[in-house]
VEXDREN-2710 file (C-alpha; in Angstrom, 1 decimal):
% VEXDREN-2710
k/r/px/py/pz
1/UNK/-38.6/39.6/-88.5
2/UNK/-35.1/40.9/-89.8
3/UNK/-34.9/41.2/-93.2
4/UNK/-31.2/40.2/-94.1
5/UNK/-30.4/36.1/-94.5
6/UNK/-29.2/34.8/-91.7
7/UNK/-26.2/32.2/-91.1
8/UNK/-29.4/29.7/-90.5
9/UNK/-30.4/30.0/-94.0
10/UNK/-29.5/27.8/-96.7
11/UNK/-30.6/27.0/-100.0
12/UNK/-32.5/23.5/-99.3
13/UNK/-32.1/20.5/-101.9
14/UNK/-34.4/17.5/-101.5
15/UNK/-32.0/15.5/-99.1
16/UNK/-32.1/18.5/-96.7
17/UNK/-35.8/19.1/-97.0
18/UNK/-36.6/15.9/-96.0
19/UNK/-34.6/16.0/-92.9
20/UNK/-36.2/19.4/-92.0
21/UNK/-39.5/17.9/-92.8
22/UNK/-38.5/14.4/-90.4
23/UNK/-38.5/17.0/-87.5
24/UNK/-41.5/18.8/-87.7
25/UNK/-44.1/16.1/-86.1
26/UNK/-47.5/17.0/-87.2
27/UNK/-45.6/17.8/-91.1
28/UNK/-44.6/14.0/-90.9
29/UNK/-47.8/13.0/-89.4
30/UNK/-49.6/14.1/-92.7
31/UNK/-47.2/12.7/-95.0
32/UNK/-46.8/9.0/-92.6
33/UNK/-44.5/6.6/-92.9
34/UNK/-40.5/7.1/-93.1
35/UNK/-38.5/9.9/-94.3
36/UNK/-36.9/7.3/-96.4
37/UNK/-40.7/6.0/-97.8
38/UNK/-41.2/9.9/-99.1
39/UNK/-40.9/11.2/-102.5
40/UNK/-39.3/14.9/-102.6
41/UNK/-39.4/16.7/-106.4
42/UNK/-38.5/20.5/-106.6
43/UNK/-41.3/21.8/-109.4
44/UNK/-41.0/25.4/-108.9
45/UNK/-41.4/27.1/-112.6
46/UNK/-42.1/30.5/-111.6
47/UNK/-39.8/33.7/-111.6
48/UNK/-38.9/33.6/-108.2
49/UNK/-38.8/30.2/-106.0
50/UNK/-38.5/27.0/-105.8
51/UNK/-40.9/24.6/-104.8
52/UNK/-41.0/21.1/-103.6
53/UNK/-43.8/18.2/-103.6
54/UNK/-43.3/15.4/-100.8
55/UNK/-45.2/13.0/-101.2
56/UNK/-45.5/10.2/-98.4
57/UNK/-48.0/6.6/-98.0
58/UNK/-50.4/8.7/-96.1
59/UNK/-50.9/12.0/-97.7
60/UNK/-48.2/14.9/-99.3
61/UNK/-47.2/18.9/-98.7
62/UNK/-46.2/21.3/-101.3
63/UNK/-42.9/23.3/-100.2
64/UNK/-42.3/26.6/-101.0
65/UNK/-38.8/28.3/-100.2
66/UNK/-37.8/31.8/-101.4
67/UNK/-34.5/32.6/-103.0
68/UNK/-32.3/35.4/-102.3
69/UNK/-32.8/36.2/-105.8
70/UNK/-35.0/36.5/-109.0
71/UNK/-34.8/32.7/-110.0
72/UNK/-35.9/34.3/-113.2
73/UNK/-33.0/35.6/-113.6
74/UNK/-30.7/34.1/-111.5
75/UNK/-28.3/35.5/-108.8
76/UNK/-27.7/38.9/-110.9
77/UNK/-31.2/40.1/-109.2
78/UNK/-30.8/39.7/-105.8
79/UNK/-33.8/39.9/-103.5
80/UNK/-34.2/39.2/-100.0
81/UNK/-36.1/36.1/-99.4
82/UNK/-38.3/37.7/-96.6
83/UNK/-41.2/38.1/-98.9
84/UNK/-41.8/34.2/-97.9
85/UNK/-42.6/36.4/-94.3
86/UNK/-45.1/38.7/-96.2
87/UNK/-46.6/35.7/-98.1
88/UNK/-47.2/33.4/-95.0
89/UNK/-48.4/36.5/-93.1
90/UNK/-50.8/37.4/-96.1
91/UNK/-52.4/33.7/-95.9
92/UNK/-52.6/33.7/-92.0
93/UNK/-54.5/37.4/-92.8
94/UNK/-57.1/36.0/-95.5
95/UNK/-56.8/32.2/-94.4
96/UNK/-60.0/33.1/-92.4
97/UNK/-61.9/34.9/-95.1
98/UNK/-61.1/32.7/-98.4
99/UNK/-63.5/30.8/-97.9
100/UNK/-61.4/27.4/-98.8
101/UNK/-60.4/29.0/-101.5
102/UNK/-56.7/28.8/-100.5
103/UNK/-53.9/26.0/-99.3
104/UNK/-54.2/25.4/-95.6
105/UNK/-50.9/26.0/-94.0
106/UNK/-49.1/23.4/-91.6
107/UNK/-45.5/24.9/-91.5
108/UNK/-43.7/28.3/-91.5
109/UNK/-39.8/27.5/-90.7
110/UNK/-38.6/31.6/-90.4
111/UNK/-34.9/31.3/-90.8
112/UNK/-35.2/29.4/-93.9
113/UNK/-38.3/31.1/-95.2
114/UNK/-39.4/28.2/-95.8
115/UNK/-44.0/27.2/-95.9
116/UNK/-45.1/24.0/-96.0
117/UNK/-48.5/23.8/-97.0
118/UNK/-51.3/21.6/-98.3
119/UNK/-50.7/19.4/-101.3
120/UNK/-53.4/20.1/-104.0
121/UNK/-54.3/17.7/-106.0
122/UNK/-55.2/16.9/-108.8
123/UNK/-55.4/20.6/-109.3
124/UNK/-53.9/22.1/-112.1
125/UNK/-52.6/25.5/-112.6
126/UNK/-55.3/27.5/-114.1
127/UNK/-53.3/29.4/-116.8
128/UNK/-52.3/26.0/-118.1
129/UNK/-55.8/24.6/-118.4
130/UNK/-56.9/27.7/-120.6
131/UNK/-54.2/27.3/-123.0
132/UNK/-55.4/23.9/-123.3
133/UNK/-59.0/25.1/-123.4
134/UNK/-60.4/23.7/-119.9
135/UNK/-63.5/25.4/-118.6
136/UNK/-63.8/25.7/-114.4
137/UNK/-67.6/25.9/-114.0
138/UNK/-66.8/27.1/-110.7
139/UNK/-64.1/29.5/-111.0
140/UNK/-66.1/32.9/-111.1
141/UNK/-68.6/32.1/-108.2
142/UNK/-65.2/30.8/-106.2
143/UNK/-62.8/33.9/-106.7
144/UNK/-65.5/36.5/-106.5
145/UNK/-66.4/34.9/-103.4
146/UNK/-62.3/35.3/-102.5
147/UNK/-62.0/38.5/-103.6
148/UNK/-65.0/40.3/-102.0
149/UNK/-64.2/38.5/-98.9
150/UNK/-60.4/38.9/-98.3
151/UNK/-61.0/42.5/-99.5
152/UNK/-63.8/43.6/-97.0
153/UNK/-62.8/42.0/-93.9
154/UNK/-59.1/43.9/-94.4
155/UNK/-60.6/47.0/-95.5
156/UNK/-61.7/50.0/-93.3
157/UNK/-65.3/48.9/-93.7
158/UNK/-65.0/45.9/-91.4
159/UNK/-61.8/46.9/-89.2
160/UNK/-61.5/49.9/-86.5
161/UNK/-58.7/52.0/-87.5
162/UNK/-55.7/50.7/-84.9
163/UNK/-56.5/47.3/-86.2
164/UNK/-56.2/48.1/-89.6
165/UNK/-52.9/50.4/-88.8
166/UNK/-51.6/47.5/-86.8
167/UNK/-52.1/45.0/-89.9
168/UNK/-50.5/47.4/-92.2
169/UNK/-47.5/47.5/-90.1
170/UNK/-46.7/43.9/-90.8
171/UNK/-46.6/44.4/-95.0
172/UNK/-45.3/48.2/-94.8
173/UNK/-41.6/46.3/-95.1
174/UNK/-42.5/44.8/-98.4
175/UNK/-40.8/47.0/-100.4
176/UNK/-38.8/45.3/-102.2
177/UNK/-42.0/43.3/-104.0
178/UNK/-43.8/46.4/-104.4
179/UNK/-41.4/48.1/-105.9
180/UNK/-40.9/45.2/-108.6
181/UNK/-44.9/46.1/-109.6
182/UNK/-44.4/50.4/-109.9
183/UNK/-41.4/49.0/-111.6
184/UNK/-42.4/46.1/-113.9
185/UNK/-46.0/47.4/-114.3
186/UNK/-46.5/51.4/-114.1
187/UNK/-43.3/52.5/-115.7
188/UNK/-40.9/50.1/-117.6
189/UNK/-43.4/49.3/-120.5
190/UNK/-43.5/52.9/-121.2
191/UNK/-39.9/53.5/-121.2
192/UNK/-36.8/51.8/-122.9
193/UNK/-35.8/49.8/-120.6
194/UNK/-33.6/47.3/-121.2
195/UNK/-36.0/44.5/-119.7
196/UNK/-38.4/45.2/-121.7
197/UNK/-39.1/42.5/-124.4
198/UNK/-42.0/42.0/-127.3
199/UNK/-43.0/40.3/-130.4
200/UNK/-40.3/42.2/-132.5
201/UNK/-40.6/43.4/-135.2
202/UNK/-44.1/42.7/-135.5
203/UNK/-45.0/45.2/-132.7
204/UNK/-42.1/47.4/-132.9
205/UNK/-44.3/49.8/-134.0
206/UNK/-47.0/49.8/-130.7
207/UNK/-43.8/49.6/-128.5
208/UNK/-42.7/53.0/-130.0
209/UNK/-45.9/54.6/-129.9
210/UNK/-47.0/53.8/-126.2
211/UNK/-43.6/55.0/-125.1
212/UNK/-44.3/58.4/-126.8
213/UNK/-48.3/58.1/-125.6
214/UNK/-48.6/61.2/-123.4
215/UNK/-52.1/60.6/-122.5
216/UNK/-51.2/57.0/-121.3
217/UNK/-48.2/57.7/-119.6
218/UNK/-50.4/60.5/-117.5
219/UNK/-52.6/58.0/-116.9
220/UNK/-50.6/54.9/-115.9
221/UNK/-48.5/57.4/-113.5
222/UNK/-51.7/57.9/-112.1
223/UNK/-52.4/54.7/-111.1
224/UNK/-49.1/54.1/-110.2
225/UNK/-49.6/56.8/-107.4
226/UNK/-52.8/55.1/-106.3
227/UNK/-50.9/51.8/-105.8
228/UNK/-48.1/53.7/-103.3
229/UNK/-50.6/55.4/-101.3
230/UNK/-54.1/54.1/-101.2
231/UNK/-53.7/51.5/-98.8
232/UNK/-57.5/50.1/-99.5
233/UNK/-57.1/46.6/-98.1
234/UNK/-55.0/44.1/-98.1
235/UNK/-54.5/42.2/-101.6
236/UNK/-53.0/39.3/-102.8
237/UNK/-50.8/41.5/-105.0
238/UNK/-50.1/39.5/-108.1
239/UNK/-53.8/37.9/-108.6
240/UNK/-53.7/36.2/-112.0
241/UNK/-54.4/33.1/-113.2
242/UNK/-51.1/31.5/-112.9
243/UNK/-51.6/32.0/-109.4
244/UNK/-55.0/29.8/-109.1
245/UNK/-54.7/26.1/-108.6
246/UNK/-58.2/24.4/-109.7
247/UNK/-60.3/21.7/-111.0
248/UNK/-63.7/21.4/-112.5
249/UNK/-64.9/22.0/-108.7
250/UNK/-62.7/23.9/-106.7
251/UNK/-60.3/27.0/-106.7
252/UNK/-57.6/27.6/-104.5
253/UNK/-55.6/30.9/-104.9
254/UNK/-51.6/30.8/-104.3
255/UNK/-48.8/32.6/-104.1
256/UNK/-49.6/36.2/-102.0
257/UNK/-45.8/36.8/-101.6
258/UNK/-46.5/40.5/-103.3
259/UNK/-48.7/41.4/-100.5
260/UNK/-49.4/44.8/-99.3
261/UNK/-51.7/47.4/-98.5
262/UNK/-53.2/48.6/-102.0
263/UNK/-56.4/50.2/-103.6
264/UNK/-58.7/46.5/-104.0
265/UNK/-59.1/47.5/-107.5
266/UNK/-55.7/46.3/-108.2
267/UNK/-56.6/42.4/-107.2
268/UNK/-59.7/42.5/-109.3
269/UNK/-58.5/43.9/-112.3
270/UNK/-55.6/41.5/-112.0
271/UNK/-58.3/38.8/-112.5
272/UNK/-59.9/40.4/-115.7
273/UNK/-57.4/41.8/-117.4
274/UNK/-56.0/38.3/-116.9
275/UNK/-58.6/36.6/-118.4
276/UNK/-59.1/39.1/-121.3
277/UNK/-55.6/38.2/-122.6
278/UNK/-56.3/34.2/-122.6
279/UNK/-59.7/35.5/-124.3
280/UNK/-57.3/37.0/-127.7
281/UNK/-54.7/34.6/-127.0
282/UNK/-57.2/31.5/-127.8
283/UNK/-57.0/32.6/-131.9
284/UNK/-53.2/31.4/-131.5
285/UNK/-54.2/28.3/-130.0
286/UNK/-57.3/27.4/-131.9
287/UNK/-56.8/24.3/-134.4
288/UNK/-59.3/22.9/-137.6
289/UNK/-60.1/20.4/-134.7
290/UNK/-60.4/22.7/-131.8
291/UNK/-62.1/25.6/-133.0
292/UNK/-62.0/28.0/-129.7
293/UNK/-64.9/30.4/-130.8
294/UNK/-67.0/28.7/-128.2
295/UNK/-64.5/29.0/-125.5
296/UNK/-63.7/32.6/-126.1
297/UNK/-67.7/32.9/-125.6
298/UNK/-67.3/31.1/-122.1
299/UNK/-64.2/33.3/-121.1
300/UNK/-66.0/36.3/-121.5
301/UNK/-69.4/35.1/-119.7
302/UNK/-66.7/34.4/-116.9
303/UNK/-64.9/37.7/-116.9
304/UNK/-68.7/39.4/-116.7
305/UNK/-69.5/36.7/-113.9
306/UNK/-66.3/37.3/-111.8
307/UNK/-67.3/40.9/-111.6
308/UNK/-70.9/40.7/-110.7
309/UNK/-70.6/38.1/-108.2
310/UNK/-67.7/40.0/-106.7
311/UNK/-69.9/43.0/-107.1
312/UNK/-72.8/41.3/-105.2
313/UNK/-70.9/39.3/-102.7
314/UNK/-69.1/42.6/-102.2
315/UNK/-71.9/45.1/-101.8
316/UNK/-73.9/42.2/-99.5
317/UNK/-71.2/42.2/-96.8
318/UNK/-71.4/46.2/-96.7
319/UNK/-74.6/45.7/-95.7
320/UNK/-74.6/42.8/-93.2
321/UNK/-70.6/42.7/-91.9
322/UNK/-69.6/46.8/-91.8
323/UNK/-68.3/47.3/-88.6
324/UNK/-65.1/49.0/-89.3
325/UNK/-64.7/52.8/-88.7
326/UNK/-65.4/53.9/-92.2
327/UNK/-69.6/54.3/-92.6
328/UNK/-70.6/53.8/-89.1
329/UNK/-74.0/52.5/-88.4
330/UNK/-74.6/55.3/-86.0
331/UNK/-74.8/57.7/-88.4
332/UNK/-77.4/55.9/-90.3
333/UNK/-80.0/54.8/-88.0
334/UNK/-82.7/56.7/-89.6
335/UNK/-84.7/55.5/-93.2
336/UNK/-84.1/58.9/-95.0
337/UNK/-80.5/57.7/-93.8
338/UNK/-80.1/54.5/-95.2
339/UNK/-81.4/56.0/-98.9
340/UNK/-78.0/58.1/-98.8
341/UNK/-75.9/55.1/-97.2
342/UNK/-77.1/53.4/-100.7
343/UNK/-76.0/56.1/-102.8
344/UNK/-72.5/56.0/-101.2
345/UNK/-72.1/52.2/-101.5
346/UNK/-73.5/52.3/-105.5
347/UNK/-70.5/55.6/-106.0
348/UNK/-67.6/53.2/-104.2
349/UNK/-68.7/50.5/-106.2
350/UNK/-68.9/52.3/-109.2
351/UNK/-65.3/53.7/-108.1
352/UNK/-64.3/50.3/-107.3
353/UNK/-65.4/49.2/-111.1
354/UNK/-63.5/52.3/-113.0
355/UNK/-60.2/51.4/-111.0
356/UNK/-61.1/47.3/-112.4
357/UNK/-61.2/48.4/-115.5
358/UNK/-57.7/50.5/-115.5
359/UNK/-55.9/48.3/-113.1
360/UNK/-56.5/45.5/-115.6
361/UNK/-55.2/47.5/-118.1
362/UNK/-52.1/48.2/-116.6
363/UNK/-51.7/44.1/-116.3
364/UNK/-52.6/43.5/-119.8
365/UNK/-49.7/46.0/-121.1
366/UNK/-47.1/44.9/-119.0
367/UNK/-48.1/41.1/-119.9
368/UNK/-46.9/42.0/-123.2
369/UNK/-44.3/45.1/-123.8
370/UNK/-43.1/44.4/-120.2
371/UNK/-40.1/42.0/-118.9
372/UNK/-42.6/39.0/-117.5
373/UNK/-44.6/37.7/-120.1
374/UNK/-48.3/35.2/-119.9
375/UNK/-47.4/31.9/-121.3
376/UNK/-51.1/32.8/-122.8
377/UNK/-49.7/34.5/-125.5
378/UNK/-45.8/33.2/-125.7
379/UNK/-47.0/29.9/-126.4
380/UNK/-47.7/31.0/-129.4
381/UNK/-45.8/29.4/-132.0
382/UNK/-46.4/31.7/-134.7
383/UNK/-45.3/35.2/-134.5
384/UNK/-47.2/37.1/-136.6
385/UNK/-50.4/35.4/-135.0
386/UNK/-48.9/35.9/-131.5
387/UNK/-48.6/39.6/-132.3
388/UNK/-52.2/39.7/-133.8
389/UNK/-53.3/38.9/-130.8
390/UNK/-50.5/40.8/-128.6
391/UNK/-52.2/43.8/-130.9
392/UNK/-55.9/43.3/-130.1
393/UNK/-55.0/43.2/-126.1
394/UNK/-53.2/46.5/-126.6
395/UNK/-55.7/48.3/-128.3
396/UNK/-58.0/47.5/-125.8
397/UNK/-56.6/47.9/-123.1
398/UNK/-55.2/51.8/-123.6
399/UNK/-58.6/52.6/-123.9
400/UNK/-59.6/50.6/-120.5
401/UNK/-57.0/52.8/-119.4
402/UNK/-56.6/56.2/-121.0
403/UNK/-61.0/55.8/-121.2
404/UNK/-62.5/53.5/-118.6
405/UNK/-65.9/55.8/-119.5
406/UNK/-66.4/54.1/-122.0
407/UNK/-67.3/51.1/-120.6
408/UNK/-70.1/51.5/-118.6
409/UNK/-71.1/48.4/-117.6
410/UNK/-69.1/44.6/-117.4
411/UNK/-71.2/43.8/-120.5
412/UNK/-70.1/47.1/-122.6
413/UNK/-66.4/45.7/-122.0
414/UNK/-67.1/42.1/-122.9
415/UNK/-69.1/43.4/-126.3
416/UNK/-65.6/45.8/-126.5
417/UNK/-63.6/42.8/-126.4
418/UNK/-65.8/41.3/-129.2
419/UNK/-65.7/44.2/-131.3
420/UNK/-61.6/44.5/-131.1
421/UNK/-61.3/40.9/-132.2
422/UNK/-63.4/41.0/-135.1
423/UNK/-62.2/44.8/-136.2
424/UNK/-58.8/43.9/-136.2
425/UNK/-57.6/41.7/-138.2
426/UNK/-54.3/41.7/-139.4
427/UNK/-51.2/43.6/-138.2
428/UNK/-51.4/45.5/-141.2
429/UNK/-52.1/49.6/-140.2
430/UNK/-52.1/48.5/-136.6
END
């Protein structure tokens, strides 16, 4: 796959995409009817794409092109629009081991990087339904299901070496994505770059004093180090919940154009630290007739639930699907054996849980001093709220990251979060 644009390519508008779609049989078998009969409405609200929905009398496909630039911020950041490539590649990876927990996909056109995949409906973004205080019943149980699954089944645990080697081949040329995250996530917030955007003044102050944070500088170059060279398993690479299309019932996870080979940790904590910022942001949001108290309670029984079912689900297939080259069964065939096999899984799990916790951290900062913000927060009408509860994610999160000892246990960060609300309370001293 070459990774310049081609004279093929073209930007596609809804005339053109329909004619594309005409000619790909079983695409217009799903949507029926005529070309003329289907509806065809570019959506796309995210930093970097644009997306159609077609719509036809039997059925409809979402399509997603990429842009030979940040459509964040237009044709000034160019970027090649090969990570479509890395993102169709990712779902034909972890289409087998999601569960149903992602789109199925009918259509990868190459020159245009162009996939055309399932329509979901009537799912809504996740992030969206927070804000509007929406619970998913069935959120944790679905993405810790996801998670442990597309993590193990990449991972050294379940593959032989060449197989693994051979897989990381195909995402080692997605550079360009990766280098927007050590960018964006492990060093711009700490530095005075001129991307970098907060609640100003209100947090003027934290900006300042986590760019002159030795401690969390060291420890956020740390992890920055693990993401370049601990190639783990293959993640999603930008798992939050603006990437999760759900309803009541089911959870499909979208958007693994940041792909790569990366320490798992980075995928989970993604998740948590995702949810712990729509946890403080639901004080901006909260109304005299829509108290959130009771929500904030059910966020943080589902951060605790996405880790221990991950946890479980996670530690269950080391037991019953490790075939890969790391832990062989050979070597633990006897029963004094399997007592130290046990001990290993509970330290890579407890590894696994520390890296959770900092990686999640990391997301949380950047969310917030960084250049690409969570509409969590930004929605926010007021400012000095919005940076109360910019504050309370901060706080917590440098000692996630600069002190993931101190958390223990899933339940010792929830009670943390709980604690950091109700200690701070104004943006006075902060």
């Amino acid at each position: 796959m070459t990774e310049t644009v081609t004279t093929a390519y073209r930007v596609l508008d809804e005339a053109a995409l329909r004619a594309l779609l005409a000619g790909v049989p079983h695409v217009a078998a799903v949507l029926g009817g005529t070309p003329a009969a289907w509806s065809v409405c570019e959506v796309g609200d995210g930093n970097l794409n644009q997306v159609f929905l077609v719509k036809g009398p039997a059925g409809g496909v979402c399509a997603k092109q990429a842009l030979p630039y940040v459509r964040a911020a237009g044709e000034s950041w160019p970027l090649k629009p090969i990570r479509a490539f890395y993102e169709y590649c990712c779902m034909m990876a972890h289409g087998p081991h999601a569960a149903g927990h992602a789109p199925d996909v009918y259509h990868f056109e190459p020159a245009l990087y162009l996939i055309v995949m399932e329509l979901l409906q009537p799912h809504i973004i996740m992030r969206r339904g927070m804000i509007a205080g929406t619970r998913y019943p069935c959120f944790a149980a679905h993405i810790g299901d996801y998670m442990a699954r597309t993590l193990f089944f990449t991972s050294d645990l379940a593959l032989r070496a060449a197989e693994k080697k051979a897989q990381m081949t195909i995402f080692c040329g997605n550079t360009e994505l990766c280098k927007i995250t050590e960018d964006l996530i492990f060093t711009d917030p700490y530095t005075a770059c001129d991307r970098n955007r907060w609640t100003s003044p209100q947090l003027d102050g934290i900006a300042a004093a986590f760019r002159g944070d030795a401690a969390l500088k060291a420890a956020v170059s740390e992890l920055k180090l693990r993401f370049m060279a601990d190639a783990q398993a293959l993640l999603h690479g930008d798992l939050h919940t603006g990437s999760v299309m759900v309803t009541e019932t089911d959870t499909r996870v979208i958007d693994p154009e940041f792909a790569f080979y990366g320490p798992m940790g980075f995928d989970v904590g993604a998740v948590i630290g995702n949810l712990l910022i729509n946890y403080f942001a639901q004080d901006g949001h909260a109304t005299a007739d829509d108290p959130r108290d009771a929500y904030q309670a059910w966020v943080l029984q589902t951060v605790r639930d996405v880790w221990t079912g991950f946890a479980a689900k996670f530690a269950a297939l080391w037991e019953t699907d490790r075939t890969g080259g790391a832990y062989p069964r050979a070597l633990f065939e006897d029963a004094g054996d399997r007592d130290a096999l046990r001990a290993a899984r509970r330290a890579y799990m407890a590894a696994l849980y520390r890296d959770t916790l900092r990686f999640g951290a990391a997301k949380m900062i950047r969310r917030i001093l960084g250049f690409a913000h969570n509409i969590d927060l930004d929605w926010i009408a007021d400012a000095d709220m919005r940076a109360l509860c910019e504050t309370r994610c901060l706080r917590l999160a440098r000692a996630m990251l600069v002190e993931p000892q101190r958390f223990g246990s899933i339940d010792v960060l929830t009670d943390a979060a709980v604690r950091t609300r109700s200690t701070i309370t104004s943006l006075t001293g902060t």
